[in-house]
C-alpha positions in Angstrom: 0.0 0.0 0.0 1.5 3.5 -0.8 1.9 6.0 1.6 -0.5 9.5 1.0 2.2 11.3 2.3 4.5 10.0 -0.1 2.0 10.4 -3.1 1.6 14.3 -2.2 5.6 14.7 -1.9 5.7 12.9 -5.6 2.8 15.4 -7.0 4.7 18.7 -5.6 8.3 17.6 -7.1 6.5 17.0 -10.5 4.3 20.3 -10.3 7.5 22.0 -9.5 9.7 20.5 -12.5 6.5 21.9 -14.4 6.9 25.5 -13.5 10.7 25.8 -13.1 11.1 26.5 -16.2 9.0 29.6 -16.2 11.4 31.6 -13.7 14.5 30.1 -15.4 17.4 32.8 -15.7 18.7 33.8 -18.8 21.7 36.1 -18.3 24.5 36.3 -15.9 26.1 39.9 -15.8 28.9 41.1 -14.0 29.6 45.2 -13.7 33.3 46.7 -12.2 33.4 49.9 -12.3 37.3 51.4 -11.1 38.6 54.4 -9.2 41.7 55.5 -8.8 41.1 54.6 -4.8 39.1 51.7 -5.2 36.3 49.3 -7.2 33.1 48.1 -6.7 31.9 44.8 -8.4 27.8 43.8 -9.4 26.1 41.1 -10.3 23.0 40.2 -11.7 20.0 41.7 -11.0 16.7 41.4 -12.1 13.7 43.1 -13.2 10.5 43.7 -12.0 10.8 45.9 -10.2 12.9 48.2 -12.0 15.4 49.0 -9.0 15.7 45.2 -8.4 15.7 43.0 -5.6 19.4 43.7 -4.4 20.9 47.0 -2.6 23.4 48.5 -4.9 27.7 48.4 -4.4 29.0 52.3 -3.5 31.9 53.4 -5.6 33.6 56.6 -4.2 35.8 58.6 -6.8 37.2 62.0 -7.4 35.4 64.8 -9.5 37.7 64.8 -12.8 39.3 61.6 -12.4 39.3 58.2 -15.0 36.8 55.9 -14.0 36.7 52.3 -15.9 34.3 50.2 -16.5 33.6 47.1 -17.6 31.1 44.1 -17.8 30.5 40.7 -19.1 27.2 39.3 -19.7 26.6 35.8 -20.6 23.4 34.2 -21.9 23.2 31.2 -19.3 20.0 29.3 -21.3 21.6 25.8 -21.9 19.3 25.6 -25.5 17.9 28.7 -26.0 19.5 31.6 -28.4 18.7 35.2 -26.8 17.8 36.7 -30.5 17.9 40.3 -31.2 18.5 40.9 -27.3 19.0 44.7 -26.5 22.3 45.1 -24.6 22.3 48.9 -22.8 24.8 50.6 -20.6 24.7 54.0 -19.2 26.1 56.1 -16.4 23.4 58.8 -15.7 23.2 61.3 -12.6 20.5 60.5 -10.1 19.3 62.6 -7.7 20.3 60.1 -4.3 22.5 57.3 -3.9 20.0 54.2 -3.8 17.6 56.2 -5.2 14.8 53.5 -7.0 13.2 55.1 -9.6 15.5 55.5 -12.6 16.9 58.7 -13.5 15.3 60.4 -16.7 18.0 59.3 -19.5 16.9 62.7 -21.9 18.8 64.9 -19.4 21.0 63.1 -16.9 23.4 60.7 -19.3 26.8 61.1 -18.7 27.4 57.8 -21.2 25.2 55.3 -23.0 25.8 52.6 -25.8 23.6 49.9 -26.8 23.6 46.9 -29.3 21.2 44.2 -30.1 22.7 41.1 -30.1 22.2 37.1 -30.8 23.5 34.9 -27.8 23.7 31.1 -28.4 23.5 29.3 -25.1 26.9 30.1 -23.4 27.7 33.3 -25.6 29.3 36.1 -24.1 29.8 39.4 -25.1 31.6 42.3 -23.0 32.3 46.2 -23.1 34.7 48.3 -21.5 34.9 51.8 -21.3 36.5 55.3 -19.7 35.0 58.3 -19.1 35.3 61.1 -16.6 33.0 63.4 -14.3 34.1 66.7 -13.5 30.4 67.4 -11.5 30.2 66.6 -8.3 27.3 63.9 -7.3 25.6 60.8 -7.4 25.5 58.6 -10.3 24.0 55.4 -11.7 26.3 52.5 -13.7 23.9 50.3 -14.8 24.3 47.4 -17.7 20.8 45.7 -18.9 19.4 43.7 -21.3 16.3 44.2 -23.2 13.7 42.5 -25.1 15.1 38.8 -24.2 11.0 37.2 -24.2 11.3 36.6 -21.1 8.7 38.0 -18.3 12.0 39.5 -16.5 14.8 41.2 -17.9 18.6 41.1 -15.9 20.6 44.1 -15.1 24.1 45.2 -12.6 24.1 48.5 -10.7 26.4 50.4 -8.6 26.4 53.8 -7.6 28.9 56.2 -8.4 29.6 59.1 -5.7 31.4 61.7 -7.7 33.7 64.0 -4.9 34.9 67.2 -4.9 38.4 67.0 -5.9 40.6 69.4 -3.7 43.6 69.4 -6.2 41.9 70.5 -9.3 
């Protein structure tokens, strides 16, 4: 005779091998950004909401100095192609650190590329990048993807505190 207990355990590990596949990631991302003093590393995040689910890495740098970044994502579906996927980086002033709406990109973007892309399953594709701030603040480095049919979409943050620098 079969246990019920067992026969419900059986029924929840199949329901669950059903709907997995639903909430199955499809990008792995991860963001430096470098200082002079310092660097702060991201990983992936993910959308809804648009902020995310993880607090966001602090970078501290001097007003006028090189800051680098760069980023790797990689499309971690084991037989799905991410086609005509929207890569987009920017580095945008926000009004807070941790702030979680998203700053308006018409009038805050300091840098911004973007590419569509085709990942096969294990694909990776990378940036990197050097810019500078002379303006004091707080800023947003953010990488994301775009239009990958999925009902989420990945993404790696960290803020940027821009400093007064005293020897300019």
């Amino acid at each position: 005779m079969r246990h019920p207990l067992r026969s419900l355990l059986v029924a929840f590990v199949m329901g669950l091998s059903l709907v997995a596949p639903a909430f199955a990631e499809h990008a792995r991302i991860e963001l430096v950004v470098i200082g002079r003093a310092g660097q702060a590393t991201a990983n992936v995040d993910q959308t809804p909401p648009e902020w995310g689910k993880n607090p966001r890495p602090i970078l501290n740098v001097k007003a006028g100095e090189p800051v680098k970044i760069r980023f790797v994502l990689t499309n971690v579906y084991p037989h799905k192609t991410l086609s005509n996927a929207v890569v987009h980086l920017f580095v945008a002033a926000e009004g807070k650190v941790g702030q979680k709406e998203l700053p308006d990109l018409d009038d805050s973007v300091i840098l911004e590329s973007a590419f569509d892309v085709d990942l096969k399953p294990g694909a990776k594709v990378g940036q990197r990048s050097v810019f500078r701030i002379d303006r004091p603040g707080a800023y947003l480095v953010r990488i994301e993807t775009r239009n990958t049919e999925s009902d989420h979409e990945h993404f790696a943050a960290i803020d940027l505190v821009v400093e007064p620098n005293d020897r300019r």
